[in-house]
C-alpha positions as CSV (number, residue, x, y, z in Angstrom):
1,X,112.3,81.1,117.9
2,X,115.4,83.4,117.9
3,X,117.0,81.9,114.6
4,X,115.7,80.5,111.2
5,X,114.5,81.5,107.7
6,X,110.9,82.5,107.4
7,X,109.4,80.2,104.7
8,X,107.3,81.5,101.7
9,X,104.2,82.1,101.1
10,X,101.8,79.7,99.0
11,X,100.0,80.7,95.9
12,X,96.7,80.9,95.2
13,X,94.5,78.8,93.4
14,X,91.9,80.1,91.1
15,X,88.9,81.1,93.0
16,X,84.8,80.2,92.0
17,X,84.8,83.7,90.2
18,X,87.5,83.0,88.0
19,X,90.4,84.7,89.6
20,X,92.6,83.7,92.1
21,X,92.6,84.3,95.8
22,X,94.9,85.5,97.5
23,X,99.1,85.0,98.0
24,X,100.1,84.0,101.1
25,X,102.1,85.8,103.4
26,X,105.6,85.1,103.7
27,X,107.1,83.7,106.9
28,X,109.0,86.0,109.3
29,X,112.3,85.2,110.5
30,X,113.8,84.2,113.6
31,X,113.5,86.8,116.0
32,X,117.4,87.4,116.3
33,X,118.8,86.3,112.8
34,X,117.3,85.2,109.9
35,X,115.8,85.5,106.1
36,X,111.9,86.8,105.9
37,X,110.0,84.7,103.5
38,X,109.2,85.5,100.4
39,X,105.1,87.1,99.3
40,X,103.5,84.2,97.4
41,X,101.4,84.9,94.1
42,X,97.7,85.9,93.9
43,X,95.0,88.5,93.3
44,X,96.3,90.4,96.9
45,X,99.5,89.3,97.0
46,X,101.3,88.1,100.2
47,X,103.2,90.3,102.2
48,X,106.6,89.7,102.5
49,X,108.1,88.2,105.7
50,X,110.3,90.1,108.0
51,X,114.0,89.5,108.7
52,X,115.9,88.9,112.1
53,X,116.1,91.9,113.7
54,X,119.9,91.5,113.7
55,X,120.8,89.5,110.9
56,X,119.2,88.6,107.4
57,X,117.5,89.7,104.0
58,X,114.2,91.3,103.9
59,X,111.5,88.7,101.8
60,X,110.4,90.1,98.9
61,X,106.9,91.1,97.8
62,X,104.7,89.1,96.1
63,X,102.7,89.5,92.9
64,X,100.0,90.3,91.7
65,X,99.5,93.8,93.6
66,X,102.9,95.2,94.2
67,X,103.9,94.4,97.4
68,X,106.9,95.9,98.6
69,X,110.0,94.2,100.0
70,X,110.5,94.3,103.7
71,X,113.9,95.9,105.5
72,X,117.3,93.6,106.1
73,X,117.9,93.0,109.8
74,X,119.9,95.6,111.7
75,X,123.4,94.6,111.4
76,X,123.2,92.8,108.3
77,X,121.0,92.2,105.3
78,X,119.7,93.3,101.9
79,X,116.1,94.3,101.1
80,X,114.2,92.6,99.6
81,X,113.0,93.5,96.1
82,X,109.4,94.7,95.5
83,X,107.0,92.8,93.4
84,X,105.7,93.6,90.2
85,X,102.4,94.8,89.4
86,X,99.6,92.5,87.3
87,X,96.4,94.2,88.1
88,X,94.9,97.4,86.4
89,X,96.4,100.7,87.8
90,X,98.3,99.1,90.1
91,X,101.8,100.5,91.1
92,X,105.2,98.6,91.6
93,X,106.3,97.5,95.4
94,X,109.0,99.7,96.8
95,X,112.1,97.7,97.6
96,X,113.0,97.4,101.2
97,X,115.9,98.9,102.9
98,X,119.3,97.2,103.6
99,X,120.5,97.3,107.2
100,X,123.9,98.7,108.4
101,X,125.3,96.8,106.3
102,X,123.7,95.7,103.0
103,X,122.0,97.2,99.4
104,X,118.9,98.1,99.0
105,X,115.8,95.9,97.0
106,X,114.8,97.1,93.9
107,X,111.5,98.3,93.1
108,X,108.8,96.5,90.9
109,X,107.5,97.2,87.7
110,X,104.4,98.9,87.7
111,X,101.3,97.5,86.2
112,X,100.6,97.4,82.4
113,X,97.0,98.6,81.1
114,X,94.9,101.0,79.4
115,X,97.3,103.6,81.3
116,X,100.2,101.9,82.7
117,X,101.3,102.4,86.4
118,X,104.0,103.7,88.0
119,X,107.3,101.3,89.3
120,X,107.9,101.2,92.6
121,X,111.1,103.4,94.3
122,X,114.7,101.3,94.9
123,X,115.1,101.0,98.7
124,X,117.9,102.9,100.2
125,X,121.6,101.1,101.0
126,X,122.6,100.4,104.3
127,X,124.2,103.1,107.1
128,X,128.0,101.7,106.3
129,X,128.2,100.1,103.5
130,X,125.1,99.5,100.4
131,X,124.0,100.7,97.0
132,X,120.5,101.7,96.7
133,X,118.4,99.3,94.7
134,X,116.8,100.4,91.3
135,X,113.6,101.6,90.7
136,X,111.0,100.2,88.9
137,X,110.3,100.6,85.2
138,X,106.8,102.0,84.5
139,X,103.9,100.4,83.1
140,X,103.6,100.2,79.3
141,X,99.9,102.1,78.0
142,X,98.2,100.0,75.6
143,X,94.7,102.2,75.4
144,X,94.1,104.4,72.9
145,X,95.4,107.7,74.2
146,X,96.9,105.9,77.3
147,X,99.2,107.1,79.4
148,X,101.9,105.3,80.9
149,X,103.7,104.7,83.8
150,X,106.6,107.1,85.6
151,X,109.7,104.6,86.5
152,X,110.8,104.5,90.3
153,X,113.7,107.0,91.7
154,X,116.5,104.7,92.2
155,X,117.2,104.5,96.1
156,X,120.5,106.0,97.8
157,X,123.4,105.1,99.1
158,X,122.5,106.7,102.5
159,X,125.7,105.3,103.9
160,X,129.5,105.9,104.2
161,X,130.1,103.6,100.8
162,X,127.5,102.9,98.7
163,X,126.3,104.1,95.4
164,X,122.7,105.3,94.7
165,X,120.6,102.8,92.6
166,X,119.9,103.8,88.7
167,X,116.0,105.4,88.2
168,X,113.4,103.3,86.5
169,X,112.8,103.4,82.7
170,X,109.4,105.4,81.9
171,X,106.4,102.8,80.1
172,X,105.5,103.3,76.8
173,X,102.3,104.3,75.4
174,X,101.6,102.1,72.8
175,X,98.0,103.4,71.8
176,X,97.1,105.5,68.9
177,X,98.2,108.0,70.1
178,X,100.0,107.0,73.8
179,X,102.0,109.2,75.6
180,X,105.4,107.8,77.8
181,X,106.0,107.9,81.2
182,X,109.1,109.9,82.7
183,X,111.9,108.6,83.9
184,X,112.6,107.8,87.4
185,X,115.7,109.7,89.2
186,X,118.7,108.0,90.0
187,X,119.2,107.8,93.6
188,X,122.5,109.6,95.6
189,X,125.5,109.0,96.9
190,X,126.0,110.4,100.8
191,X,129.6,109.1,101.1
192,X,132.2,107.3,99.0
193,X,130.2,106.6,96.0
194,X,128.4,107.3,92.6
195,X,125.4,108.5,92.3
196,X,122.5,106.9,89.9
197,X,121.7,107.2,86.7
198,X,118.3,108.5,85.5
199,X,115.8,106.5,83.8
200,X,115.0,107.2,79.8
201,X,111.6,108.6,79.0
202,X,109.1,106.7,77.4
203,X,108.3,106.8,73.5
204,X,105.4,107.1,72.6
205,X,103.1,108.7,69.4
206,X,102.0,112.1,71.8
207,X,103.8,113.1,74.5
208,X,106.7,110.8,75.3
209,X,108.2,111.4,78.9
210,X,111.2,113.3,80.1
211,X,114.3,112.3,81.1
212,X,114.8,111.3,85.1
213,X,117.6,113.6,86.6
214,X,120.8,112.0,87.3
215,X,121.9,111.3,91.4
216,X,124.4,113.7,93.2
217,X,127.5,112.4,94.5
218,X,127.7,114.0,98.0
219,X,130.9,113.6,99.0
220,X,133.7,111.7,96.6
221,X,132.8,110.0,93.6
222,X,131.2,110.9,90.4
223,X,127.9,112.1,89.9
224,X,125.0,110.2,87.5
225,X,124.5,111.1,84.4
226,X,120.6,112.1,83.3
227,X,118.0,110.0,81.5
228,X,117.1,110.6,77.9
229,X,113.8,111.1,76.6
230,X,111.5,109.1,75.0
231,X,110.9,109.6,71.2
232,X,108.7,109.1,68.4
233,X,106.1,112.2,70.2
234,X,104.3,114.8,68.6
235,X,105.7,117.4,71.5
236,X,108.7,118.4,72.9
237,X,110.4,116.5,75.9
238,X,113.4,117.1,78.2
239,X,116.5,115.4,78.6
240,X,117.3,114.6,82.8
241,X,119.7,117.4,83.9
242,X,123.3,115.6,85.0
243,X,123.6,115.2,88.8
244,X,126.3,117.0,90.6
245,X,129.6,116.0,92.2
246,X,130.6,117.9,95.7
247,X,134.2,117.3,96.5
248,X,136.4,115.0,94.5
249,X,134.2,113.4,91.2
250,X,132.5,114.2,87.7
251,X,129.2,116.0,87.5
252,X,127.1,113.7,84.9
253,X,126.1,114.2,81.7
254,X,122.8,115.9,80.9
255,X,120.3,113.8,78.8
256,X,119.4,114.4,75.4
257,X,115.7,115.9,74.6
258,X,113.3,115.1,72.0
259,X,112.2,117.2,68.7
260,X,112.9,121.0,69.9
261,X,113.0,120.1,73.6
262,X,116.3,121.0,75.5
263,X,119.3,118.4,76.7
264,X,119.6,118.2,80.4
265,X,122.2,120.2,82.2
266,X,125.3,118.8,82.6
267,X,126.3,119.0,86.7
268,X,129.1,120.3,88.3
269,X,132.4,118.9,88.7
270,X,133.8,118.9,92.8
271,X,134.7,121.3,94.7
272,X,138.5,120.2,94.7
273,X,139.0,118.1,91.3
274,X,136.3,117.1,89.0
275,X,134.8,117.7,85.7
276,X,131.8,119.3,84.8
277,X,129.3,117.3,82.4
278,X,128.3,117.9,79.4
279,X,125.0,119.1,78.2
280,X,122.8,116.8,76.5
């Protein structure tokens, strides 16, 4: 078949043991043009179906175990987003990558648990034109001295216009006494575009988690600004440091740290006009 949408796949039932079986697979495309099908739910989840090699949006990932999202065809097409995470320790999909022409999928969450895991990393935009999807937020700790999950690096705008996707926000630890994940870093900008802004830092009653760095803009257009971190900790955290601005753009702004822990750097303005950021 050389066009047509890949259907999605079913989910599972619950299995003699209690828990269910496994998603099913999503449906691949048409060979030429065409959307993959969507993962379907279950203790494995399904994989995500493919897109037309030319044309059409990656199928997303489906829960329970983070799949990731697959690419967009060729010419045209978004990834598709990654799942997130149910089981135990189980990290967030990545999202897939859009084609020459299309944004990136954002990652899943990653799992929440005793510790939490980490979200899954924004796929990157597409070779002309795209933003890079978002990453993930981590996994929230609920065990007593749990730690929790990182969040996903936003993916970049690889492209000639496209921004870069913002990082993922870093879990909480919500035991006694938890510690919070760090921040996930905004992806770049390669062209005309802005790069991401860093994910926050996770609170929590130990160690919280730092700031994720903000994304460079690489060519023309303003740098992101960095992630704050988390607060309520026992110990010192940094704030993410700004990104940085090449040619024509603002560096960001540098996060802001917790208890006696430094702001992030602010980054540097472009080469030609630009402002530099402020430290945080």
């Amino acid at each position: 078949m050389l066009f047509g949408d890949g259907g999605s796949g079913g989910g599972a039932g619950i299995g003699f043991n209690g828990l269910p079986a496994s998603g099913g697979a999503g449906g691949n495309a048409g060979f030429l043009v065409g959307n993959g099908g969507d993962g379907g739910f279950g203790f494995s989840g399904g994989a995500a179906g493919k897109a037309g090699v030319l044309i059409g949006n990656g199928g997303d990932g489906g829960l329970d175990t983070g799949q990731s999202g697959t690419a967009g065809g060729f010419l045209y097409g978004n990834g598709g987003a990654g799942a997130n995470a149910l089981a135990p320790g189980v990290v967030g999909g990545n999202g897939g990558n859009g084609g020459l022409i299309g944004h990136g999928g954002a990652g899943g969450r990653g799992a929440n648990s005793t510790d939490g895991a980490a979200g899954g990393n924004g796929g990157n935009g597409g070779l002309l034109y795209g933003n890079g999807g978002a990453g993930g937020n981590g996994g929230t700790a609920s065990g007593i001295g749990g730690q929790a999950g990182a969040g996903g690096n936003g993916g970049n705008g690889i492209g000639l216009f496209g921004s870069g996707g913002a990082g993922g926000l870093g879990g909480n630890g919500t035991g006694a006494p938890g510690s919070g994940g760090a921040g996930g870093a905004g992806g770049y900008a390669q062209g005309f575009g802005d790069g991401g802004a860093g994910g926050a830092g996770g609170n929590g009653a130990n160690f919280v988690g730092g700031g994720g760095a903000g994304g460079d803009a690489r060519f023309i257009g303003n740098a992101g600004n960095g992630g704050n971190a988390g607060t309520g900790g026992a110990f010192d955290a940094t704030g993410g440091g700004g990104g940085n601005a090449a040619l024509i753009g603002n560096g960001g702004n540098g996060g802001k740290g917790w208890g006696q822990g430094p702001g992030g750097t602010g980054g540097t303005g472009g080469l030609l006009f630009g402002q530099y950021g402020t430290n945080g």
